[in-house]
Biotite code that builds the C-alpha atoms (Angstrom):
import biotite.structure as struc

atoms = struc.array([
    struc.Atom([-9.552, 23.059, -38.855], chain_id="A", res_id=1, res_name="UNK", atom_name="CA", element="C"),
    struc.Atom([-12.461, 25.310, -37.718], chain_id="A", res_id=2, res_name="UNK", atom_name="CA", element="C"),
    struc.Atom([-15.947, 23.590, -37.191], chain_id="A", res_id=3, res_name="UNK", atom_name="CA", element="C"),
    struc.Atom([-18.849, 25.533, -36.730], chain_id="A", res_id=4, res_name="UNK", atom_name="CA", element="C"),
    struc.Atom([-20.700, 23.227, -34.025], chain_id="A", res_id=5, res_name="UNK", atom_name="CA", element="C"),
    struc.Atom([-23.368, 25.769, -33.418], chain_id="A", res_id=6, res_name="UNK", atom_name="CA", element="C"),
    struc.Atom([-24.476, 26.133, -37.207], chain_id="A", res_id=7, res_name="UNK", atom_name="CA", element="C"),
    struc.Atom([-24.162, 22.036, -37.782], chain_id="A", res_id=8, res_name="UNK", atom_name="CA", element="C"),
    struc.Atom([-26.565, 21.747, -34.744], chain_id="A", res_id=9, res_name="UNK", atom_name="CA", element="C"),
    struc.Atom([-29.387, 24.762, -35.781], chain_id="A", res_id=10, res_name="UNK", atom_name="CA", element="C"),
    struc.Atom([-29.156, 22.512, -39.477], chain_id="A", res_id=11, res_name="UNK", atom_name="CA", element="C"),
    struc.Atom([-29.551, 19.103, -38.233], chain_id="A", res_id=12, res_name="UNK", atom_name="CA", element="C"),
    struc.Atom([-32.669, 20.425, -35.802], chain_id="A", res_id=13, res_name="UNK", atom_name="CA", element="C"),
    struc.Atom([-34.138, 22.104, -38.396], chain_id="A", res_id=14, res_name="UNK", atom_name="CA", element="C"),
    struc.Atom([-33.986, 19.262, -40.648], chain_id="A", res_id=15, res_name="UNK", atom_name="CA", element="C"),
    struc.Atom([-37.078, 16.766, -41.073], chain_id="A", res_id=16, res_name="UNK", atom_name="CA", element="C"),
    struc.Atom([-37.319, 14.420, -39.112], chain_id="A", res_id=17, res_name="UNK", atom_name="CA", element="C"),
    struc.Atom([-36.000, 10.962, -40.396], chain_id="A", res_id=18, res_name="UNK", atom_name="CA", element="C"),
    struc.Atom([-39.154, 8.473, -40.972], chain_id="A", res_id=19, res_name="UNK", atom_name="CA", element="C"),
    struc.Atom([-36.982, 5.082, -39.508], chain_id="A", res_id=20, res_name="UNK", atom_name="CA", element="C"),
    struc.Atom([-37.004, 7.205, -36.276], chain_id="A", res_id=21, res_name="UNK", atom_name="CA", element="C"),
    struc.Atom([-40.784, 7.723, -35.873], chain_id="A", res_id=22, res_name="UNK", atom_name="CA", element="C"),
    struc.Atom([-42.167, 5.352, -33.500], chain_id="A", res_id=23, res_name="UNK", atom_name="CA", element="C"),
    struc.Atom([-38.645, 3.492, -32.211], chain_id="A", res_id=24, res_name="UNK", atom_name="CA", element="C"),
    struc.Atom([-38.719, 5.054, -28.621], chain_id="A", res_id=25, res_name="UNK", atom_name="CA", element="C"),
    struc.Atom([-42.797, 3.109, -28.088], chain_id="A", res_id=26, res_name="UNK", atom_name="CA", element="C"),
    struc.Atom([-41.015, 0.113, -29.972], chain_id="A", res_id=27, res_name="UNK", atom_name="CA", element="C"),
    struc.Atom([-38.061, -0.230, -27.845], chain_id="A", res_id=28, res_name="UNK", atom_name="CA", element="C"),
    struc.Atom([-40.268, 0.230, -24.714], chain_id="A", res_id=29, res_name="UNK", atom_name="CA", element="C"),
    struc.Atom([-42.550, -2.840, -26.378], chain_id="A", res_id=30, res_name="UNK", atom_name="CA", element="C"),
    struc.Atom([-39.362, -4.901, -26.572], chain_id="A", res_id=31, res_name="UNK", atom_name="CA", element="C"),
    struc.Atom([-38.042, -4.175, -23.255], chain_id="A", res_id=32, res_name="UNK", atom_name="CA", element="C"),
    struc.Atom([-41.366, -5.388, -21.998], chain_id="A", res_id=33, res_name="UNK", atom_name="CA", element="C"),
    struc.Atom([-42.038, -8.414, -23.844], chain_id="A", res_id=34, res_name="UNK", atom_name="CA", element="C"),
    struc.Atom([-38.558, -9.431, -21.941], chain_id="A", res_id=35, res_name="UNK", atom_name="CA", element="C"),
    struc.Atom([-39.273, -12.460, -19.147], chain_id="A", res_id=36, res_name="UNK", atom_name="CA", element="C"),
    struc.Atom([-38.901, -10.569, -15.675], chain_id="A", res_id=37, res_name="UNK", atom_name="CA", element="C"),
    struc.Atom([-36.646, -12.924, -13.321], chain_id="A", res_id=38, res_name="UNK", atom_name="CA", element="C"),
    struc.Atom([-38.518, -13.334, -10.387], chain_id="A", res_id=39, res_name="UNK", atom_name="CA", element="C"),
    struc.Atom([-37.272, -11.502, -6.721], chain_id="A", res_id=40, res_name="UNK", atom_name="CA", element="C"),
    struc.Atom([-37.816, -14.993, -4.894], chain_id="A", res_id=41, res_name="UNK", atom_name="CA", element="C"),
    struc.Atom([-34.978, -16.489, -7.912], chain_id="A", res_id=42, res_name="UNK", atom_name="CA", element="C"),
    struc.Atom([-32.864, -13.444, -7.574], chain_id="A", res_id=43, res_name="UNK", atom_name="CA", element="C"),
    struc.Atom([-32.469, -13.613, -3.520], chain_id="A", res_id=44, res_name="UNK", atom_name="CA", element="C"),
    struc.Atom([-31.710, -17.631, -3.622], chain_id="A", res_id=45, res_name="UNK", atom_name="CA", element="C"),
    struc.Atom([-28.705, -16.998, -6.766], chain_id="A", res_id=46, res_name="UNK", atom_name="CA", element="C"),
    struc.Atom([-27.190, -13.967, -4.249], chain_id="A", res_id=47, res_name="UNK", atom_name="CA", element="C"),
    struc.Atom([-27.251, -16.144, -0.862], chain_id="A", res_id=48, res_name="UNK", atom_name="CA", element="C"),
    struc.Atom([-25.952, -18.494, -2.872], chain_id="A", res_id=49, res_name="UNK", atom_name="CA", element="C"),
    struc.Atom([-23.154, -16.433, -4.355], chain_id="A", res_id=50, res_name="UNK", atom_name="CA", element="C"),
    struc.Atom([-22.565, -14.880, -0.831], chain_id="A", res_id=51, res_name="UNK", atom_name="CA", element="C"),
    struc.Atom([-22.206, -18.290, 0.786], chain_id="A", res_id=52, res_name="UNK", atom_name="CA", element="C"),
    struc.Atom([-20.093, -19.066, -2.323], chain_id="A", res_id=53, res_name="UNK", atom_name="CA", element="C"),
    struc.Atom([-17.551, -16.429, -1.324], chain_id="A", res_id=54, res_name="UNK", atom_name="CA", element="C"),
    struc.Atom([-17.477, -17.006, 2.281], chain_id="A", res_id=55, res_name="UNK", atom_name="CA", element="C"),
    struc.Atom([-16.530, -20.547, 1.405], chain_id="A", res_id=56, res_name="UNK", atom_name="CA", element="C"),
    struc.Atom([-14.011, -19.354, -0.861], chain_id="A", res_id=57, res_name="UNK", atom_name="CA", element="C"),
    struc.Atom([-12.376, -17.053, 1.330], chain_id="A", res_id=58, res_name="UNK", atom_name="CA", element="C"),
    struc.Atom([-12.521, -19.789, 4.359], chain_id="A", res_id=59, res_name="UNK", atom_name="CA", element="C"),
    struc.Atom([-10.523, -22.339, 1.869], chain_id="A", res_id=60, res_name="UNK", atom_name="CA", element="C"),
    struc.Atom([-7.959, -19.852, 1.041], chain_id="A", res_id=61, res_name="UNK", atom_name="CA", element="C"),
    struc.Atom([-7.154, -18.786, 4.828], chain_id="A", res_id=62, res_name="UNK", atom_name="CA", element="C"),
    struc.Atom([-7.151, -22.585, 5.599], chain_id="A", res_id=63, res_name="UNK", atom_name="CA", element="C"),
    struc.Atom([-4.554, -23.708, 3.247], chain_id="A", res_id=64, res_name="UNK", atom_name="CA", element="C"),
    struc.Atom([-1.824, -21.177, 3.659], chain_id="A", res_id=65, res_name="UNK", atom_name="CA", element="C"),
    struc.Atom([1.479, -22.267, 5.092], chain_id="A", res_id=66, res_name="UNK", atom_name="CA", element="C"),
    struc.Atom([1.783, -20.673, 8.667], chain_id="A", res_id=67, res_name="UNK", atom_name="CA", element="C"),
    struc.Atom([4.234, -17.935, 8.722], chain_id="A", res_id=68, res_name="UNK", atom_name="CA", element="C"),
    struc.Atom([7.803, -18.768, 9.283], chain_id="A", res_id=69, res_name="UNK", atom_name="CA", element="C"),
    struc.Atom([9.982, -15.634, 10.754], chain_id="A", res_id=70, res_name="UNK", atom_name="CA", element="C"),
    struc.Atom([8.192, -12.259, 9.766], chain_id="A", res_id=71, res_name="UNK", atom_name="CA", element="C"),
    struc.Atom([10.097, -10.623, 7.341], chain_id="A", res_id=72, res_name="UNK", atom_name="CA", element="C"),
    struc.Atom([9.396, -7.097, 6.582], chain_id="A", res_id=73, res_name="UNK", atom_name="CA", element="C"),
    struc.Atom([10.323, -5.861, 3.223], chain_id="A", res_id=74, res_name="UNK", atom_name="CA", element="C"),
    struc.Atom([10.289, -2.404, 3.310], chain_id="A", res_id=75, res_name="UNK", atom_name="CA", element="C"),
    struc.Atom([12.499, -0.324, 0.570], chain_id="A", res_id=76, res_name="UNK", atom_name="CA", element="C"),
    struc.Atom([14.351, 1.453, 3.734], chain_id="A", res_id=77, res_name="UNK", atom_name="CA", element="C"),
    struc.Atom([15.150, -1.681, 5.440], chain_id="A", res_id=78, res_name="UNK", atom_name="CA", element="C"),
    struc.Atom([19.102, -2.542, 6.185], chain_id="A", res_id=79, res_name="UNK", atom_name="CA", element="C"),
    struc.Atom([19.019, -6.191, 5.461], chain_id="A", res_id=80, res_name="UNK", atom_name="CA", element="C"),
    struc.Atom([16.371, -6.007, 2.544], chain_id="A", res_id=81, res_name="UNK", atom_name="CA", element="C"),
    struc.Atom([17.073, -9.647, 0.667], chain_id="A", res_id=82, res_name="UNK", atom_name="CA", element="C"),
    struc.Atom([15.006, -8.526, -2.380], chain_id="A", res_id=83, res_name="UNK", atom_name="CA", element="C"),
    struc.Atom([17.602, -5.432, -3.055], chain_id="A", res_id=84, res_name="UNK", atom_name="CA", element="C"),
    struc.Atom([19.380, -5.489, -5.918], chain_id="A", res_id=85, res_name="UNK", atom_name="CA", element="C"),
    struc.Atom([22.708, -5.394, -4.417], chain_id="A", res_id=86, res_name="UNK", atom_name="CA", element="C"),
    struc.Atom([21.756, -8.387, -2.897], chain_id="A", res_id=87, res_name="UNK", atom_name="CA", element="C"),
    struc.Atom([20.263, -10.128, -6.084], chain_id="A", res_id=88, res_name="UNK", atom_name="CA", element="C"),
    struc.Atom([23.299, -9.652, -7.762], chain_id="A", res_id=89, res_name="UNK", atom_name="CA", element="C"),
    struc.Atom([25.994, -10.371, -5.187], chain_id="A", res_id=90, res_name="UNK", atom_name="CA", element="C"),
    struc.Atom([24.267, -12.953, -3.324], chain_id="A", res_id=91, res_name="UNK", atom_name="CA", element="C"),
    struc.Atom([23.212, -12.418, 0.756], chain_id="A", res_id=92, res_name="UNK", atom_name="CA", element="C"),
    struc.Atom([26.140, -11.675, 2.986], chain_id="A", res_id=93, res_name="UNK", atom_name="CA", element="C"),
])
């Protein structure tokens, strides 16, 4: 299927222009306007309070980990790797 874009764009710019579309860029700009602006002082107490938030967070989660037992590396290359298959489906030696 062969489209001719550039003829399908020189018709729809030469065509009149459609009257829904006159004046909707100064109305949208109206609109956007009228909108209530949140206020900076607002905006800076809701992020220190979503920073703090996070810090608290991640504080809570480091605090209630087990400690480490032995440190087990699982690397795919390792000789005694206890999540291999062979030893999922044999059982460790």
């Amino acid at each position: 299927m062969k489209t001719d874009l550039d003829g399908l764009l020189t018709r729809l710019r030469n065509e009149p222009e459609h009257p829904g579309l006159i004046g909707l860029e100064e109305a949208v700009f109206r609109r956007i306007a009228a909108l209530p602006q949140v206020s900076t002082g607002s905006q800076l107490r809701l992020g220190a309070v979503a920073a703090f938030g996070a810090v608290l967070l991640g504080i809570a989660s480091n605090g209630f980990t087990p400690p480490a037992e032995a440190s087990i590396t699982l690397s795919p290359f390792a000789p005694s790797n206890p999540l291999a298959p062979s030893t999922l489906l044999v059982g460790p030696q």
